[in-house]
N, C-alpha and C positions, 0 to 999 in steps of 0.2 A: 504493500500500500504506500508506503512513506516514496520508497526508491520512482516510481512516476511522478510525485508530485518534487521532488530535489530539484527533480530536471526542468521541470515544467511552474515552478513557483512566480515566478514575473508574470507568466505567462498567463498564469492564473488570476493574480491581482491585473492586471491589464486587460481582461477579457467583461471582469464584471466592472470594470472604471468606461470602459465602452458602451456598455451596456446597464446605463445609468438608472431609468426607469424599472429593470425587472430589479437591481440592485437592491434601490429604493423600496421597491413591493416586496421584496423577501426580509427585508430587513423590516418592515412594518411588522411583517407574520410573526416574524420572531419576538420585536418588542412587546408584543400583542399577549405573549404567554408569559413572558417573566415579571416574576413580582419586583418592586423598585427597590425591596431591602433582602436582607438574606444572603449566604455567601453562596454563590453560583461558579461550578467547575463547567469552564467549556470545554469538551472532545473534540475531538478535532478541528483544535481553532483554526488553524490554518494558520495565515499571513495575520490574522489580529482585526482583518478587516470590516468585519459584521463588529466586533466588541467595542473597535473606536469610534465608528459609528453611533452603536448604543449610549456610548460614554457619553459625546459628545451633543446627539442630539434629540436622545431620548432619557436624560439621567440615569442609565441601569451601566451600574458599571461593575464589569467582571475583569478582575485583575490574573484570574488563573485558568490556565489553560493547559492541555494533554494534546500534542500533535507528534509522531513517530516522522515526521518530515525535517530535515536540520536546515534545509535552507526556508523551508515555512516559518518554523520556533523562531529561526533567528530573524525574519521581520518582524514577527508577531512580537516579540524584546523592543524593538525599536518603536516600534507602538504602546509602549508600557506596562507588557503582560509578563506577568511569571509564566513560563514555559517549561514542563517536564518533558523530554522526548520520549514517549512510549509508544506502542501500538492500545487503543482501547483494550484488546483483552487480555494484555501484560499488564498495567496499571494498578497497582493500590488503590482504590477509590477511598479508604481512612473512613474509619468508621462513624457516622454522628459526626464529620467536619462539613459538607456540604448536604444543603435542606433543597440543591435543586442541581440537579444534572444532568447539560444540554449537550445534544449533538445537532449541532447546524450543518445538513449538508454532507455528512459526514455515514451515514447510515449505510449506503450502499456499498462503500470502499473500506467496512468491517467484515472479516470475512467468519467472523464465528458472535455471530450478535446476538444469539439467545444465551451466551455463557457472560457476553456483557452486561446482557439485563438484567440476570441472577447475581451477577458481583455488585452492579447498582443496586438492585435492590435491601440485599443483606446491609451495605455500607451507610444509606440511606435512615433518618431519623424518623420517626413515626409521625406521619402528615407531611413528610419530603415529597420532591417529585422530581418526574423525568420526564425528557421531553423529545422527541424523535423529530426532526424537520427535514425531507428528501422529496427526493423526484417518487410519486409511487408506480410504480412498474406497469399496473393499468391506464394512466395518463398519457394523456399526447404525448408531453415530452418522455416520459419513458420509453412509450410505442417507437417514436423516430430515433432517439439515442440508441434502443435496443436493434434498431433495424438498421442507422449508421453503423455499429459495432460489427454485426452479422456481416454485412459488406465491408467493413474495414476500411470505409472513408465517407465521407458527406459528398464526396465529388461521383453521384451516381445518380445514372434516367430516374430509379425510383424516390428518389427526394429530390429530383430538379423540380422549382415550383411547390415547396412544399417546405423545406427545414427554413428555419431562422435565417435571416441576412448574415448572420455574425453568429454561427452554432459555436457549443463548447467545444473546447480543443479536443478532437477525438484519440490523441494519446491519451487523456482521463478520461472519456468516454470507456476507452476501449477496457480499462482496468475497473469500471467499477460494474456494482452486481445490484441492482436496485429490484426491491420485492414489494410486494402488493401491501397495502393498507391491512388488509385480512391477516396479510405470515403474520406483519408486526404488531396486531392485537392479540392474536393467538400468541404471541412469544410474551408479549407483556400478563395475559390474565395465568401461563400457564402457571408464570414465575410471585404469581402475589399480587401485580397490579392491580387498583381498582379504581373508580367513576374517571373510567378514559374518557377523554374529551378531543374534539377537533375544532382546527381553524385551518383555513385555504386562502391561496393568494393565485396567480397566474392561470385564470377563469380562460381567459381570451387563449387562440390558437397560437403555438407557439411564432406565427410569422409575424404576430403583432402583438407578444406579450411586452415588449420593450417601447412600443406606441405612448403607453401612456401609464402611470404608477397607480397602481389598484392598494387598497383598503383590503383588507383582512376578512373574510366573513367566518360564521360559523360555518361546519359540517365537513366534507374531503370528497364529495362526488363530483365535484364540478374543477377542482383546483387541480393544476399541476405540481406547487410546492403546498406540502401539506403538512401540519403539523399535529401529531399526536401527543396528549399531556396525559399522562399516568401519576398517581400515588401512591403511595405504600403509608394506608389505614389502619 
């Protein structure tokens, strides 16, 4: 997981600095689920970029982060984050130290995610939570990234007229594994989780989800970034 994004870190914060509108709409989704106080560990923070963000223009500020990436961790430092280099399911999550723990984005490029929701869970204070935000595997953008991946580039007749002006870089396409809303409920109630909740942003088709910065709604049937919030009651 880390070793494609080392190579590809610029490239990454450069794709969503482009791409300024869905930025904006994912980052809304996000602020949307976290509470303003509380100590919050982000997974796979990346570059820092959704957290300075938050910092900046939504008062939620999360200083700690777990990214297995070294040249990610080390923007995400430059941006003001304590940074552990791990993979999610190496990590210590510390017992009773974090009441909420987020993966922005990060879901798909875990490749044993039902042993991280049981390590969240256990680590987790009674009334914590955790919070899932990805592409889900049923969604437009899933459908086309998983059908770029299958072909092994965006440059093909079956997505001419059809992907994004500006698609994600299909080196991280190609390494990530993105699963249905369904697996990641069934992994959350197998492990303890309870009153899931959803919020959705990127409604519109992905050729025009960077058109214009969409609000948050309730529910995941209609969004292409989705967010699932779990507890441990």
């Amino acid at each position: 997981m880390g070793k494609g994004f080392d190579e590809y870190a610029s490239e990454y914060d450069a794709w969503f600095l482009e791409n300024k509108n869905v930025l904006e709409s994912e980052v809304k989704l996000v602020a949307a689920t976290l509470p303003k106080e509380g100590n919050i560990l982000s997974v796979g923070c990346g570059s820092g970029l959704f957290e300075k963000i938050l910092r900046e223009d939504y008062g939620i500020d999360i200083r700690n982060g777990v990214e297995p990436s070294a040249s990610m961790a080390a923007i995400a430092r430059k941006r003001g984050m304590t940074v552990i280099e791990s993979t999610a399911e190496d990590f210590d999550y510390l017992n009773g130290v974090y009441d909420t723990v987020l993966f922005n984005g990060c879901p798909g490029y875990i490749n044993d995610l039902n042993l991280v929701i049981k390590k969240v869970y256990e680590a987790l204070p009674q009334g914590g939570r955790i919070i899932l935000v990805d592409i889900p595997k049923e969604s437009s953008y899933g459908l086309l990234y998983n059908l770029a991946k299958a072909l092994g580039t965006w440059e093909h007749p079956l997505l001419e007229g059809v992907k994004p002006s500006n698609p994600y870089p299909i080196e991280l396409v190609n390494v990530a594994n993105w699963r249905t809303t369904a697996e990641k409920v069934e992994m959350l109630e197998a492990n303890g989780f309870k009153n899931i909740d959803f919020m959705q942003t990127l409604t519109a088709h992905p050729m025009y989800t960077n058109d214009v910065a969409e609000e948050p709604t309730a529910g995941f049937c209609s969004g292409d970034y989705v967010a699932i919030i779990a507890y441990k009651l």
